[in-house]
C-alpha positions as CSV (number, residue, x, y, z in Angstrom):
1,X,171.5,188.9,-55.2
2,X,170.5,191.6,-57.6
3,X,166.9,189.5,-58.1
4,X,165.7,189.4,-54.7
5,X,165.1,193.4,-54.3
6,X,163.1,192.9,-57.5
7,X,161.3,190.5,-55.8
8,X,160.8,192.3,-52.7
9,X,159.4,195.1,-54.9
10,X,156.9,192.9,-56.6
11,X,155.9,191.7,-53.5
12,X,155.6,194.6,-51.8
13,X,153.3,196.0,-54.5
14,X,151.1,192.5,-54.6
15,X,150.6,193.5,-51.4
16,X,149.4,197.0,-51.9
17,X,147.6,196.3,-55.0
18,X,149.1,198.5,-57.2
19,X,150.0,197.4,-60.7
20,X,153.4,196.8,-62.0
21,X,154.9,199.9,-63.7
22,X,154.9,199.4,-67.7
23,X,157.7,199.9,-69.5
24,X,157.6,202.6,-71.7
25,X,159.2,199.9,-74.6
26,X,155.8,197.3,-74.6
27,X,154.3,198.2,-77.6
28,X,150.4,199.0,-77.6
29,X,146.9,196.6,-77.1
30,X,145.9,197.5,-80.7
31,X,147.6,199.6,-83.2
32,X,146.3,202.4,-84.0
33,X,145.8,202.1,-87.8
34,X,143.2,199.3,-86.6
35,X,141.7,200.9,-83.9
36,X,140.5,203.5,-86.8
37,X,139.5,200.7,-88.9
38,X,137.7,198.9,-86.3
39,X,135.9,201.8,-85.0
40,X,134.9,203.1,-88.6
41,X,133.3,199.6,-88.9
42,X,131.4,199.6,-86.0
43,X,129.9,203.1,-86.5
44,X,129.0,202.2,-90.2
45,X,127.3,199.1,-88.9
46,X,125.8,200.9,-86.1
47,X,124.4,203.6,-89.0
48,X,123.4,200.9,-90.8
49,X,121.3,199.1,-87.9
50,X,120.2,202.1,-87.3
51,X,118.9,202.9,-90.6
52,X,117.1,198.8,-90.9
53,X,115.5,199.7,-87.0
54,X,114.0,203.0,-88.2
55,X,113.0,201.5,-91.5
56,X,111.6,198.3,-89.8
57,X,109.5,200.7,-87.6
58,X,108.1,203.0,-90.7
59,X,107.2,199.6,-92.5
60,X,105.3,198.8,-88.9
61,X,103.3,201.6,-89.1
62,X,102.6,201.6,-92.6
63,X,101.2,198.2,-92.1
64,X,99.2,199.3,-89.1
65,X,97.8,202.9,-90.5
66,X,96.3,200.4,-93.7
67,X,95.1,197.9,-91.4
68,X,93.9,200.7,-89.6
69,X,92.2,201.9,-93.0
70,X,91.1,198.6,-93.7
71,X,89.2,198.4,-90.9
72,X,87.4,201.4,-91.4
73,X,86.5,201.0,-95.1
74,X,84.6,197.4,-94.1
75,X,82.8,199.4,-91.2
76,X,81.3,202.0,-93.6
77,X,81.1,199.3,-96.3
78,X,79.0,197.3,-93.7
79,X,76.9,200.2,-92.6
80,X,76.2,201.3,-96.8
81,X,75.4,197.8,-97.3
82,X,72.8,198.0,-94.4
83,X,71.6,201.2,-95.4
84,X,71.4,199.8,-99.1
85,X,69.4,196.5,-98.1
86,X,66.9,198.6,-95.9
87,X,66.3,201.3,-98.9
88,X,65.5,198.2,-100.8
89,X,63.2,196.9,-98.6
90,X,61.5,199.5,-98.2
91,X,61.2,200.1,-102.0
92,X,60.1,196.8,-102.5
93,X,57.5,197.6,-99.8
94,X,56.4,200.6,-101.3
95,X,56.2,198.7,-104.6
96,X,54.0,195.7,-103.3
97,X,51.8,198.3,-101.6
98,X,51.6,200.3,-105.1
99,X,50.6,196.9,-107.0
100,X,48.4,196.2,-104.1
101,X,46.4,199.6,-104.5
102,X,46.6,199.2,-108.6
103,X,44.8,195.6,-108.2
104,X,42.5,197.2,-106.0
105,X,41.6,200.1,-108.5
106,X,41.7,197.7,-111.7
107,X,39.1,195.0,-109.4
108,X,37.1,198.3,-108.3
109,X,37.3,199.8,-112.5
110,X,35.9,195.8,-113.8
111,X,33.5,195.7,-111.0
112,X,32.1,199.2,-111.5
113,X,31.9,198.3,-115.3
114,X,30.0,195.0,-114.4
115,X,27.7,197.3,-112.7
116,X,27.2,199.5,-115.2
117,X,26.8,196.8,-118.0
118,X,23.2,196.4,-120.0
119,X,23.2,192.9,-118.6
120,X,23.9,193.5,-115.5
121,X,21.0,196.9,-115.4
122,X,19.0,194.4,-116.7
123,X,19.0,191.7,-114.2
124,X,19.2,194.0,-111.6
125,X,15.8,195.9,-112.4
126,X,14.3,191.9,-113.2
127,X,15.7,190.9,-109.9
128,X,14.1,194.3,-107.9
129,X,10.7,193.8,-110.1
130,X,10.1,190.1,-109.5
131,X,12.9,189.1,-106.6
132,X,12.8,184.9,-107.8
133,X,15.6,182.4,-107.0
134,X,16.4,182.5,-111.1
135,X,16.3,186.6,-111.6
136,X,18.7,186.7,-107.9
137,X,21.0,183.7,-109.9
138,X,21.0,185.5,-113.0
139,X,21.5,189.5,-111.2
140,X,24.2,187.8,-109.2
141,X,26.2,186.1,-111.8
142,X,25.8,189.5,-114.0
143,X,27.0,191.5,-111.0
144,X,29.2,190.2,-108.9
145,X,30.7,187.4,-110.3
């Protein structure tokens, strides 16, 4: 008979949801000397996620500051390249157009030699003397040609 008012106990507090009341006897969940251990492993680990996350993140922005840089050094390699070819183009212009004016001073130098040769005075004062189709040939090849 001793049981049932245990019972009626436990039922009573089922009903009123409380808990049963622990014995003070019932050892602990964990012991303590692992609770320090597990606890000392879990904050090491966390340090040491911690420290691979911030690294991780430096070694991200490492990568994107030198893209970044990369980026920029083949824009201004692009634009000196540019700048480059069009100084060369217009050198090379400025270089066909001094050759052009130094044939055109060397053709002016032979002619004006031609002109001022004794064969070509010669022909030319035949030619304005006695204008024939033979003194014209002969002035013109002396001349001009």
């Amino acid at each position: 008979m001793e049981k049932a008012p245990i019972d009626l106990i436990a039922d009573a507090e089922d009903r009123q949801g409380k808990l049963p009341h622990r014995v003070a006897s019932r050892r602990p969940v964990i012991d303590p000397g692992v609770a320090i251990v597990l606890a000392a492993i879990i904050i090491v680990g966390g340090l040491w996620g911690g420290k691979l996350a911030y690294d991780y993140v430096q070694e991200q922005r490492a990568i994107a500051a030198l893209n970044e840089m990369n980026r920029e050094m083949e824009r201004v390699a692009a634009e000196a390249r540019q700048r480059l070819a069009n100084a060369n183009a217009m050198a090379a212009q400025a270089r066909m157009e001094r050759e052009k004016q130094s044939q055109l001073a060397r053709e002016k130098a032979a002619r004006d030699l031609r002109l001022q040769s004794p064969e070509c005075q010669f022909w030319k004062a035949q030619f304005e003397l006695n204008p024939t189709p033979k003194n014209n040939t002969k002035y013109q090849d002396a001349c001009w040609n």
